[in-house]
N, C-alpha and C positions, 0 to 999 in steps of 0.2 A: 428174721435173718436176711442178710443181704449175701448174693453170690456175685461178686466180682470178677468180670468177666476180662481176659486180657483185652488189649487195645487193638489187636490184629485180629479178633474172634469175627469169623464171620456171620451172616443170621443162619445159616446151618447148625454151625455148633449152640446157638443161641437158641434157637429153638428146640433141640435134644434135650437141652438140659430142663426149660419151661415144661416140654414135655411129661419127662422124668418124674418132677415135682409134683405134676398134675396127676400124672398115674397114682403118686401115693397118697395120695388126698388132702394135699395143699394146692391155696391159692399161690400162681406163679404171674407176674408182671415184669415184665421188660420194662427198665427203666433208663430209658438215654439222657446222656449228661454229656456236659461241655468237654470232660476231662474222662470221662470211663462210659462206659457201658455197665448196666447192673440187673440184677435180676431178684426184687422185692419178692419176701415168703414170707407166707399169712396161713395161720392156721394151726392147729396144734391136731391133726389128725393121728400122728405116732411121731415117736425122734425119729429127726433124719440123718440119718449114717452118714457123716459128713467126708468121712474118706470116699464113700462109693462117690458124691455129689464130685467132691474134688479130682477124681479120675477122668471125668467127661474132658475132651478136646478145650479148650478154651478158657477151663476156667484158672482164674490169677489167685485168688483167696475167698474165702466165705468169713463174712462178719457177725459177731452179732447185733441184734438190735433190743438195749436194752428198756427201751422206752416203752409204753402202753401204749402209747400212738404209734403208728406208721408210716401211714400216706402223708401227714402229716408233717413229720419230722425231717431235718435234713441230712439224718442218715440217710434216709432211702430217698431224697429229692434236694442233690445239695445246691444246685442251682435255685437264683431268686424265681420265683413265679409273678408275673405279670398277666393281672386283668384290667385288661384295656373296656373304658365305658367312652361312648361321644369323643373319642380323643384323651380324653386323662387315663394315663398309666398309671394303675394302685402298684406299688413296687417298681417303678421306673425310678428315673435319675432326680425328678422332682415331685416336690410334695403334692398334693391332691387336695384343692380345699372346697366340700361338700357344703353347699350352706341354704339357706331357707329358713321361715319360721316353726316355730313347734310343730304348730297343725293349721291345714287351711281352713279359714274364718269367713272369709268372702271373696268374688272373684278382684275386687278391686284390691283386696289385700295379696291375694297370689300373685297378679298379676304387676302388681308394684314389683314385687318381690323379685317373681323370674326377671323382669325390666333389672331392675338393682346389681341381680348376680351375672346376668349377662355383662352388663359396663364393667364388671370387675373384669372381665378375664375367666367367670364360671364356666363351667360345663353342668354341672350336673344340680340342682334345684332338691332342695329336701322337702318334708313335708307331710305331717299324720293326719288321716281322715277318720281313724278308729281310734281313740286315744286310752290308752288302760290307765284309769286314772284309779287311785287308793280308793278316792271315795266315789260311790257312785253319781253324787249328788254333784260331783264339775263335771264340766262340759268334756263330752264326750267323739268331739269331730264330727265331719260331716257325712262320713259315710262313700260311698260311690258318687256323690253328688259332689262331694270333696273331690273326690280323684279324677272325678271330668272336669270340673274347674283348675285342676294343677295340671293335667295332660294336655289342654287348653294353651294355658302360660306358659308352660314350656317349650309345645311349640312354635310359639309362634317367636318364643328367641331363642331356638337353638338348644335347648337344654334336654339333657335326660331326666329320667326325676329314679329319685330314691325314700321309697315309702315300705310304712312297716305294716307286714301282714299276724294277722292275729289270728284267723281260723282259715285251717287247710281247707276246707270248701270254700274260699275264693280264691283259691289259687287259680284255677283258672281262667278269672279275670286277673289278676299281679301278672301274668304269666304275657297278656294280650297285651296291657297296659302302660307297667312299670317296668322300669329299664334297671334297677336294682333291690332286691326285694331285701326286707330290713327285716332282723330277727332280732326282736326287744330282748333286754339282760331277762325281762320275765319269763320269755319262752325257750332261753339259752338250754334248757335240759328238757325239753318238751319232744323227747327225743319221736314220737308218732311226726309231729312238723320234722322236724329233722330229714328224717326217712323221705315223708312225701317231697323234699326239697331238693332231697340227693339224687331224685329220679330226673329232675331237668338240668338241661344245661345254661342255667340263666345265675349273671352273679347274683351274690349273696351275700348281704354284710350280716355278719356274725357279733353280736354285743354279747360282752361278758357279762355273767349273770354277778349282782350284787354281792353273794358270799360265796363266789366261786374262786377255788384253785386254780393258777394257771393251766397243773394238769387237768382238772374237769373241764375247762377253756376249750382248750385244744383236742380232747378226746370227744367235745362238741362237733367242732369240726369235723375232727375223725370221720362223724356218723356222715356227714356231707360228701367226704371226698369217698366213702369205703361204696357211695351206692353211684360212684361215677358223677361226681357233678364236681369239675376242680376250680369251681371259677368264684373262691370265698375270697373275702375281706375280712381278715378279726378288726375288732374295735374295744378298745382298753375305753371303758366311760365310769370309772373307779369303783370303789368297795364299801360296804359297810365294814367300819371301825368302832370302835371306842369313842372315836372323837367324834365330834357332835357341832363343828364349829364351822362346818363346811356341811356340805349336802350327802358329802361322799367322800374318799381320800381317792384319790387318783394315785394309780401304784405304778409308777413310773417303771419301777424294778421287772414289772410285769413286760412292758413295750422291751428294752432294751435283752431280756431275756428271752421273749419270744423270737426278736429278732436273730438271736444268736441258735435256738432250739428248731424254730421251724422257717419252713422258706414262703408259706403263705406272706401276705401285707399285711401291716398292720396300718391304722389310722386309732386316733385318738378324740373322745368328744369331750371336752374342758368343761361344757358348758353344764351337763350333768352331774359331773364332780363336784364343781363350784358351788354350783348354784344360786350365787350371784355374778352379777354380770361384771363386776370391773377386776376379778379373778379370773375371766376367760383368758384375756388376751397373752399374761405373763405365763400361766399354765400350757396355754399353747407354743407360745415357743420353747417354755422348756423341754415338750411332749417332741418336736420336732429337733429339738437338740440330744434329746433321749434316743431318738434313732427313728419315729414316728415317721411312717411314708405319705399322711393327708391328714387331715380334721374334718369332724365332723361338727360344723357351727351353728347355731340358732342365730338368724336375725330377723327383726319385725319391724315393718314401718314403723310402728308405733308400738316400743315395747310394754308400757304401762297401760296400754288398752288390750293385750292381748289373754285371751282366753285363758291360755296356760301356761305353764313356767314364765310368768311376764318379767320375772327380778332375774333369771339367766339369759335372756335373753339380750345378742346387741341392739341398737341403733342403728342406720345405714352407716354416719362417721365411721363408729366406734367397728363397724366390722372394715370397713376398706381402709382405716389403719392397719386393722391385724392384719390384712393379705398382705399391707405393704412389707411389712416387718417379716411377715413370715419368709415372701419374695427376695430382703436382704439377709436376713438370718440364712436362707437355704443356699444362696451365691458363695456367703461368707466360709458354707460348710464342703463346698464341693472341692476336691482335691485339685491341687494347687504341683501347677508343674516344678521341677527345680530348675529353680535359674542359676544356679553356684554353678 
């Protein structure tokens, strides 16, 4: 339930009511917004006598909130949320394009790499050291020796990096480390990660787990924002279908409705959808036409030498085409003054 609080309440009346809530064994949150002040309720400890709540000084209306999620939702957070990494705003007025190779192979391959994505205009360098591969038998990353070699290349052009962690006891090295910790679609309901993840205040890209509902998606989330950590990214990187002619179906309907359901960012990875490489680049504009606030991209100096997913991965060309495209596609989409 949401308690809408009038526009002249002051934090007096504001906090009687937080108060009040608390006394009867609900979670109460103060929620400030561009256009109201509000006060988020979590908990099903008994019904709340919504006359008595509505008699307090201040308050405008009580809502309900009919969603499973909360923190989540832009009932209770109707403003956009912005996390800012190195300079790129996820949720800001332009797109976000995260890129690097699958996983790092060698330093002279990272190191191409970070070189590469800095000339674009990058901030942020991707990049797996722990790779959860199906079969045990491919190559498996390199481990912490990977991630000093990307921490390496990154700094030394500027870059944050964004790496995916697989067991909560290295969280704190991801923590010392890496400047955005990645939660694979495999550990999307690995709700123990979760929990430990919700304790820090360090972002967090969130991948949709392969046969997940957008509600189990976002109720992922949930478990992030419910233990105080607000600083996620979801990431739409498509589904298991029926169809078999692609990697994945990339569910576009998901980005556009998330966008409208919650105020986290979303970003979009083509490349795992696809799963070949000359379907990234059309998939990503349409992802960023869909309402997509960044991409997540695979590129390799040399995609046909590369350890893992070698056929989705780009080229140096074939990726500083897409940023071009995506650069004029995002101009193309920003609101246009009226000249009549």
């Amino acid at each position: 339930m949401l308690v809408v609080m009038d526009r002249n309440a002051g934090s007096k009346e504001i906090k009687e009511v937080v108060n009040y809530l608390v006394s009867i064994g609900y979670q109460a949150e103060e929620l400030p917004g561009k256009n109201r002040v509000a006060i988020g309720v979590m908990g099903n400890a008994r019904d709340i006598d919504r006359k008595e709540v509505a008699r307090f000084p201040g308050v405008k209306e009580l809502i309900s909130v009919t969603k499973r999620y909360k923190k989540v939702s832009r009932e209770f957070y109707p403003d956009q949320s912005v996390v800012e990494v190195n300079g790129a705003r996820f949720g800001g007025e332009e797109p976000v394009i995260i890129g690097g190779p699958c996983a790092v192979e060698s330093e002279a391959q990272i190191l191409a790499s970070a070189e590469f994505i800095a000339e674009q205009g990058g901030k942020i360098l991707r990049g797996g050291i722990q790779k959860p591969r199906t079969s045990p038998y491919d190559f498996q990353g390199m481990g912490f020796q990977g991630l000093s070699l990307m921490r390496k290349a990154a700094d030394k052009f500027g870059l944050a990096i964004c790496v995916e962690l697989l067991d909560g006891e290295d969280l704190p090295v991801f923590e010392k480390s890496v400047d955005i910790i990645q939660v694979g679609a495999r550990n999307m309901q690995n709700f123990s990660l979760l929990k430990k993840l919700s304790k820090i205040k360090h972002p967090i890209l969130l991948k949709r787990g392969n046969s997940a509902t957008v509600e189990e998606f976002l109720l992922a989330a949930e478990y992030l924002l419910d233990g105080g950590n607000d600083q996620i990214i979801l990431c739409e990187r498509g589904i298991r279908t029926f169809e078999t002619s692609t990697r994945n179906t990339l569910d576009l309907n998901s980005v556009a409705l998330i966008r409208k359901r919650s105020h986290l960012p979303i970003i979009v990875d083509p490349c795992h959808a696809a799963g070949v490489h000359d379907l990234v680049t059309p998939l990503a504009l349409a992802s960023i036409s869909a309402g997509a606030q960044g991409l997540l991209i695979e590129t390799h100096p040399n995609p046909l030498q590369a350890k893992s997913d070698a056929q989705q991965q780009l080229d140096f060309p074939a990726y500083a085409n897409l940023v071009n495209q995506v650069g004029s596609l995002s101009e193309f989409m920003q609101p246009k003054e009226n000249l009549v």
